[in-house]
C-alpha positions as CSV (number, residue, x, y, z in Angstrom):
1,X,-28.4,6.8,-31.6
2,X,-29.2,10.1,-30.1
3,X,-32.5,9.7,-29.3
4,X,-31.0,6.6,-27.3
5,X,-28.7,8.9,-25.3
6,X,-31.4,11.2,-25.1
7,X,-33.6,8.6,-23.4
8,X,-31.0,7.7,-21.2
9,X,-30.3,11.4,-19.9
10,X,-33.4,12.0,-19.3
11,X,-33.9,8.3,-17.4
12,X,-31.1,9.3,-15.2
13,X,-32.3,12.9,-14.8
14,X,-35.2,11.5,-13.5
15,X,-33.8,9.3,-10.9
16,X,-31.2,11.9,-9.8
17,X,-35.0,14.0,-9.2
18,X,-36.5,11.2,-7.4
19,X,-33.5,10.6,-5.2
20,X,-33.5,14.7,-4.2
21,X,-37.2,14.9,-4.0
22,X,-38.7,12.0,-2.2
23,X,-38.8,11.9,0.9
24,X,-38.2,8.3,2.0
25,X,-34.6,8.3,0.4
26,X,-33.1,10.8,2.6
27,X,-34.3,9.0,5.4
28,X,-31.9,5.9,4.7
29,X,-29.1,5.1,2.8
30,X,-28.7,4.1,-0.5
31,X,-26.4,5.1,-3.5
32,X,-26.8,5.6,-7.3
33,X,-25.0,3.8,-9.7
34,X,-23.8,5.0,-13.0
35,X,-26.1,2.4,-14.7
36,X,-29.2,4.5,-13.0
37,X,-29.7,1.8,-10.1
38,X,-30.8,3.2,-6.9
39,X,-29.3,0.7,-3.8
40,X,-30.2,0.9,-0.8
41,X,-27.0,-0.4,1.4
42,X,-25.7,0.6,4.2
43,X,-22.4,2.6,3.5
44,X,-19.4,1.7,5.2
45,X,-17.3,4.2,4.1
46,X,-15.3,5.6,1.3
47,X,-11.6,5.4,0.9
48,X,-8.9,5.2,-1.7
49,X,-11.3,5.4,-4.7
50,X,-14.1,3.2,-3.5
51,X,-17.0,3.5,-1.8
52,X,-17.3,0.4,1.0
53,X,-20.9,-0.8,1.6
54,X,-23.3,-3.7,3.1
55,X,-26.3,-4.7,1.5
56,X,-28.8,-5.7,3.8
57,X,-28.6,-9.7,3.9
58,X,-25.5,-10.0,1.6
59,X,-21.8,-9.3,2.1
60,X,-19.9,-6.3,1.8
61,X,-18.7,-5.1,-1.0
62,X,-16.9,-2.1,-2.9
63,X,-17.4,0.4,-5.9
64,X,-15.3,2.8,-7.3
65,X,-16.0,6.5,-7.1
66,X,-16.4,7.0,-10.8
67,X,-19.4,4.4,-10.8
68,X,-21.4,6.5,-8.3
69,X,-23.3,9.3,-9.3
70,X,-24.7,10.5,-5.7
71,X,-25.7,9.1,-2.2
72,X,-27.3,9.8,0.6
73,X,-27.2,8.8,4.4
74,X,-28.6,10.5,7.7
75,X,-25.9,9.4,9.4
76,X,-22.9,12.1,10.5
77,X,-19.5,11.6,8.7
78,X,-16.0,13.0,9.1
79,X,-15.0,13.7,5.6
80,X,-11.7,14.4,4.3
81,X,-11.1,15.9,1.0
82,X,-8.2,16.8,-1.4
83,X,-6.1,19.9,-0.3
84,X,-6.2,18.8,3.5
85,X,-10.3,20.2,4.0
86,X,-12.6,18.8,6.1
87,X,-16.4,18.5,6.2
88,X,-18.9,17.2,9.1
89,X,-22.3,16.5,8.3
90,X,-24.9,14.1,6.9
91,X,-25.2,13.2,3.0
92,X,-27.9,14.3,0.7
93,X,-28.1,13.2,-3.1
94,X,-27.4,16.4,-5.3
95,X,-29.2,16.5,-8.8
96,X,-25.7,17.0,-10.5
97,X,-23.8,13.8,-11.5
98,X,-20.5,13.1,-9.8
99,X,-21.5,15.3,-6.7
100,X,-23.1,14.8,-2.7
101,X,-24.5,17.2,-1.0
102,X,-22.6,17.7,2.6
103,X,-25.8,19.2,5.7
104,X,-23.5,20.5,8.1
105,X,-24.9,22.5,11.3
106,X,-25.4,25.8,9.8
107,X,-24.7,25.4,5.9
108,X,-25.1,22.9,2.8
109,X,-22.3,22.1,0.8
110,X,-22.0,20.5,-2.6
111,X,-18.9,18.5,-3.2
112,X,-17.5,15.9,-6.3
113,X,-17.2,12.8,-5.1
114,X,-14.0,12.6,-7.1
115,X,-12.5,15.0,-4.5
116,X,-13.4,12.9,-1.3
117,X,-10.8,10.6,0.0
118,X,-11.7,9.5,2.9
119,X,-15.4,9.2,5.0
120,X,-15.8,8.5,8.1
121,X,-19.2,7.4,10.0
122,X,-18.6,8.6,13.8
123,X,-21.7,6.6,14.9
124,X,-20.5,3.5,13.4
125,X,-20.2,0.6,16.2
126,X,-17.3,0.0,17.8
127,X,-16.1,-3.1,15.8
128,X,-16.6,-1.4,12.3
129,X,-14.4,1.1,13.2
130,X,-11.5,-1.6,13.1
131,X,-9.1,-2.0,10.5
132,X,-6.1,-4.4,9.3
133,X,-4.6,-7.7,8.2
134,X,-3.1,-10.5,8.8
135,X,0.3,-11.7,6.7
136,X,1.8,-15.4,6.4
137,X,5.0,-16.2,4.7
138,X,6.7,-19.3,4.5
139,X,9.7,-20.7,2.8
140,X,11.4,-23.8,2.4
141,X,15.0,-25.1,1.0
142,X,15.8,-29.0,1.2
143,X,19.7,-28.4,0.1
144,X,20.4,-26.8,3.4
145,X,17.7,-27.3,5.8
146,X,16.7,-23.6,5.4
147,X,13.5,-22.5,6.9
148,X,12.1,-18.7,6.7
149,X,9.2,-17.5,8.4
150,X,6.9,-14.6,8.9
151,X,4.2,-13.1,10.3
152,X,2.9,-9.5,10.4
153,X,-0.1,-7.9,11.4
154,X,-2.1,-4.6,11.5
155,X,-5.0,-3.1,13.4
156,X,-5.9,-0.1,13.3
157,X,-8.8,1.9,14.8
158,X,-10.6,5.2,14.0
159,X,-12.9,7.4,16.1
160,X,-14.3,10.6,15.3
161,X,-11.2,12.7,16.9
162,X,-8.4,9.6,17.5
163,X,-6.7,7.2,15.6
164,X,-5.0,4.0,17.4
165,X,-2.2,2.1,15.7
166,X,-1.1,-2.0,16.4
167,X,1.6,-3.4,14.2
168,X,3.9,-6.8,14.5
169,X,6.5,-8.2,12.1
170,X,8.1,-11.5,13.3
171,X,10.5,-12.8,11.4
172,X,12.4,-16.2,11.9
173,X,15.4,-18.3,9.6
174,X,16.7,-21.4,10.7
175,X,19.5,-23.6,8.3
176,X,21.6,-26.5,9.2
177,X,25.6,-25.5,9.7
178,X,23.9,-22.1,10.9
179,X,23.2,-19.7,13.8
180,X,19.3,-18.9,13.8
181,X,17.6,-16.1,13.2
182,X,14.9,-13.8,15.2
183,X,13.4,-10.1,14.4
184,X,10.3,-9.2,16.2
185,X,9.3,-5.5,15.9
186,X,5.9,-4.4,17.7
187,X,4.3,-0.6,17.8
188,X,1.7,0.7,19.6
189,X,0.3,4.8,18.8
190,X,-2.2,6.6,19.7
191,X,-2.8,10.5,17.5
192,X,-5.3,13.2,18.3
193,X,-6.9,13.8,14.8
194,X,-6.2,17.8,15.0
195,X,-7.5,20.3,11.7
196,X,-6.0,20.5,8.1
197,X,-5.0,16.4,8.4
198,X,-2.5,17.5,11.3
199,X,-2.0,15.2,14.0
200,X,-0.3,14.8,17.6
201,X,0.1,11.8,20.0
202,X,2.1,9.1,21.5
203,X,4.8,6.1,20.3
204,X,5.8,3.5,21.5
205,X,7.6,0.1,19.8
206,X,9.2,-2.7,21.1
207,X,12.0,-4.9,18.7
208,X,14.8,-7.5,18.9
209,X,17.0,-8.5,16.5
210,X,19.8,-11.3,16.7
211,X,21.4,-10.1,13.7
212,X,22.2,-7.4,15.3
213,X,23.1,-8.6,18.6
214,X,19.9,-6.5,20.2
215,X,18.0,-8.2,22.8
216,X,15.9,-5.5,22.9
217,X,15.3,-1.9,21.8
218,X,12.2,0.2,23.7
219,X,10.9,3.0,21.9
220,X,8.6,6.0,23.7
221,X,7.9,9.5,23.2
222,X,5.3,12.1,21.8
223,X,4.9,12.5,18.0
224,X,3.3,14.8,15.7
225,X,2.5,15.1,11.8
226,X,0.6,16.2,8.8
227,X,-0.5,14.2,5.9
228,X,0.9,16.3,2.7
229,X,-1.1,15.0,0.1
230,X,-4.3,12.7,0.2
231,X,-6.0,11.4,-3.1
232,X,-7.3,8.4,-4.3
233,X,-3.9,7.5,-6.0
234,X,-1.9,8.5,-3.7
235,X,-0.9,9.0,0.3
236,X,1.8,10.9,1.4
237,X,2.5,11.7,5.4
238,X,5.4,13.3,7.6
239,X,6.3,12.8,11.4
240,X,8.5,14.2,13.7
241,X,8.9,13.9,17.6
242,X,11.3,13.0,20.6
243,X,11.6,9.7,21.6
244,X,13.5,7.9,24.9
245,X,15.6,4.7,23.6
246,X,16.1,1.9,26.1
247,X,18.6,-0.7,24.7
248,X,19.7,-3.9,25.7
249,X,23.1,-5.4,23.6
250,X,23.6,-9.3,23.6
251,X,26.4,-9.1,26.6
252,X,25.9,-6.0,27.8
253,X,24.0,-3.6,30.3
254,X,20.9,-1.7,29.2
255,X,21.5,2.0,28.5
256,X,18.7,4.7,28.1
257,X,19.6,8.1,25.4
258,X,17.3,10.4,23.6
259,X,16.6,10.8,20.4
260,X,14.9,12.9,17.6
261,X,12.4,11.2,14.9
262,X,11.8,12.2,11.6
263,X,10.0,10.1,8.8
264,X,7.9,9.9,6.0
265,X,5.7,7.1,4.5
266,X,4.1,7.5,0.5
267,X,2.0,5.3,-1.0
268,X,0.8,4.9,-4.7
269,X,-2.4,3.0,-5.1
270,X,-4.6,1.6,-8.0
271,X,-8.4,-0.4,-8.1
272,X,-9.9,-1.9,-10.3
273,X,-10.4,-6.0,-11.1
274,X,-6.6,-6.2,-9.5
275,X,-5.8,-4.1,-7.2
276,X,-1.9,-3.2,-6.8
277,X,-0.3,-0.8,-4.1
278,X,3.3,0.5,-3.9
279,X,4.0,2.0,0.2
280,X,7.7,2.8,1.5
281,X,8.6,4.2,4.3
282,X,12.1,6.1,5.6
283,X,12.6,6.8,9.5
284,X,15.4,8.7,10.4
285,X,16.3,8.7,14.3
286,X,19.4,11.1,15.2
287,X,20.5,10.6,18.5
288,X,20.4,13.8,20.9
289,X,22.6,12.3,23.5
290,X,25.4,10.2,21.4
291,X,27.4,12.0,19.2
292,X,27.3,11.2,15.7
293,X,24.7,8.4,16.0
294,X,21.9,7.7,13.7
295,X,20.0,5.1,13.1
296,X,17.8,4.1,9.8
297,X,15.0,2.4,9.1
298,X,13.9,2.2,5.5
299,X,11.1,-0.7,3.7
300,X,9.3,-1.1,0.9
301,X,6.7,-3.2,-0.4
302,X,4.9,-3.9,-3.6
303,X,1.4,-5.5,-2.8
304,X,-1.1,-7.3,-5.5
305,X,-4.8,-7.9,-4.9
306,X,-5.7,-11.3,-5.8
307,X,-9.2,-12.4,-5.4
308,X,-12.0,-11.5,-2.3
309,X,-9.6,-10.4,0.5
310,X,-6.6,-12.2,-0.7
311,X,-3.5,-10.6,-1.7
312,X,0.4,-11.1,-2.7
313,X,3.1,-8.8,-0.6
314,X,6.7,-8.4,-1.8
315,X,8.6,-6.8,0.8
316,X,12.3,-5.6,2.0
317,X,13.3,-3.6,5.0
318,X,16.9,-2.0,5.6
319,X,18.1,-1.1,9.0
320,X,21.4,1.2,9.7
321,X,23.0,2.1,13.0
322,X,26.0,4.4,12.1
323,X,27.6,3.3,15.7
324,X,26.5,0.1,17.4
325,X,28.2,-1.5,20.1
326,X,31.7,-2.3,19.4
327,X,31.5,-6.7,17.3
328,X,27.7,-5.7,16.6
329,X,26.4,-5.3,12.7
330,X,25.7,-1.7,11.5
331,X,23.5,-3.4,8.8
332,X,20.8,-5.9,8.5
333,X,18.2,-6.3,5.7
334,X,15.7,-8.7,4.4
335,X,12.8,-9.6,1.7
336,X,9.7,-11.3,2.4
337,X,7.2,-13.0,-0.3
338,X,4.1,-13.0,1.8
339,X,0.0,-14.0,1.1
340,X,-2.2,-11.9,3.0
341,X,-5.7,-11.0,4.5
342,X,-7.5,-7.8,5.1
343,X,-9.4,-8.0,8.3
């Protein structure tokens, strides 16, 4: 039995010096499996606890860090480690298991993969820099006619120093002996990617809700953050900013205030065969222009991988407004079962 491991150590020991010594590996990239396979792929990226890549001629696919035991790429990446650090540079296989060597301009760097949580390739094209999904969910009751629809969407897009934000949750009930239903919510955002995970930008979101006798809320305003902790379990964020609220009230004029944001989102993933992820999110927005007014807007969601790019979302949202218009609900809330598709 030892001499088996022994054979194996020393097999490995002798890729791992392949990989750092010759020189046609640098020059393309490719990744080492814990098995002792060398792949040449091309790497996509690497992000909550896998590594996303392309074999030439097949489809993409995924592997968790733990089953990579170095890499290598010429290409330049933004990376983002645990503890809010940052490296720039290109990847080179390191002889030590677990670890990648970082080239930046003026210094080499050896990093555990375990510590990356996010890679970046700024020379990626312009489509693989994309994002998102799509989410459809549907029900039906024959006792009372009742229908309940939604749709949501995200797209997201990163470049080397920005980050652009697109997201839309429609939401539509119709039953017999019943007034329908409508909540659309849209949000465009746009951040300047700024050192130690800090970031600064725009807002702007776009919502109606009949249950709350809003024909239409207008959101926009500068916003800035920091991501607190980023690992491959876990996600956790903070904003703040100043935003200028235009709302319109089912019988009544539009009226413009100010207001203060502050929020936070966490999320708690696992991977494996079936993936699972746990996200909420709290947004608090205290008016600065109408005493005693704040509004709340608080979700949660539970979401199970299913097979390829399918997946299961359990959902409910909470909205508050501690003084609406005088016959208009301080309170609507909602679930949604949903099946959905990352882009």
């Amino acid at each position: 039995m030892r001499s088996v491991s022994r054979f194996v150590v020393a097999v490995l020991a002798a890729i791992l010096s392949l990989a750092v010594n010759v020189d046609i590996l640098p020059a393309q990239e490719f990744f080492i499996h814990a098995n002792g396979d060398s792949i040449n792929a091309d790497i996509k990226g690497f992000g909550r606890g896998k590594l996303s890549y392309e074999i030439p001629g097949s489809s993409s696919a995924s592997i968790e860090f733990q089953n990579v035991v170095t890499m290598g790429s010429p290409d330049d990446w933004d990376i983002e480690l645990t503890e809010q650090r940052k490296l720039f540079g290109s990847l080179l296989p390191s002889s030590n298991p677990g670890t990648v060597r970082v080239a930046g301009l003026s210094d080499t760097t050896t990093v555990a993969i375990v510590e990356i949580v996010g890679m970046t390739d700024v020379k990626r094209t312009l489509w693989s820099r994309f994002d998102g999904f799509l989410e459809l969910g549907f029900n039906y009751a024959k006792a009372n006619n009742a229908t309940n629809l939604n749709f949501a969407t995200q797209v997201s897009y990163r470049a080397p120093k920005w980050l652009f934000g697109f997201n839309l949750d429609s939401r539509f009930q119709d039953q017999d002996d019943a007034e329908s239903f409508r909540r659309n919510q849209g949000s465009l955002s746009g951040f300047y990617l700024l050192p130690r995970t800090w970031y600064g930008g725009a807002f702007f979101q776009l919502e109606n809700n009949q249950q709350l006798d809003l024909d239409l809320r207008f959101l926009a305003g500068g916003v800035g953050g920091r991501d607190i902790i980023q690992s491959n379990r876990v996600e956790w964020n903070w904003v703040a900013g100043v935003l200028s609220n235009t709302e319109e009230y089912t019988g009544l004029e539009s009226t413009t205030s100010a207001e203060a944001l502050l929020g936070t989102r966490f999320s708690w993933f696992t991977f494996g065969d079936f993936e699972n992820d746990l996200t909420s999110s709290l947004f608090v927005y205290p008016s600065l222009s109408e005493s005693e007014r704040v509004r709340v807007d608080f979700d949660i969601s539970y979401r199970q991988d299913l097979f390829g790019d399918l997946y299961l979302r359990l959902s409910f949202y909470d909205q508050y407004d501690s003084r609406p218009p005088e016959g208009a609900a301080e309170n609507d809330f909602g679930t949604t079962l949903a099946v959905g598709w990352d882009i």
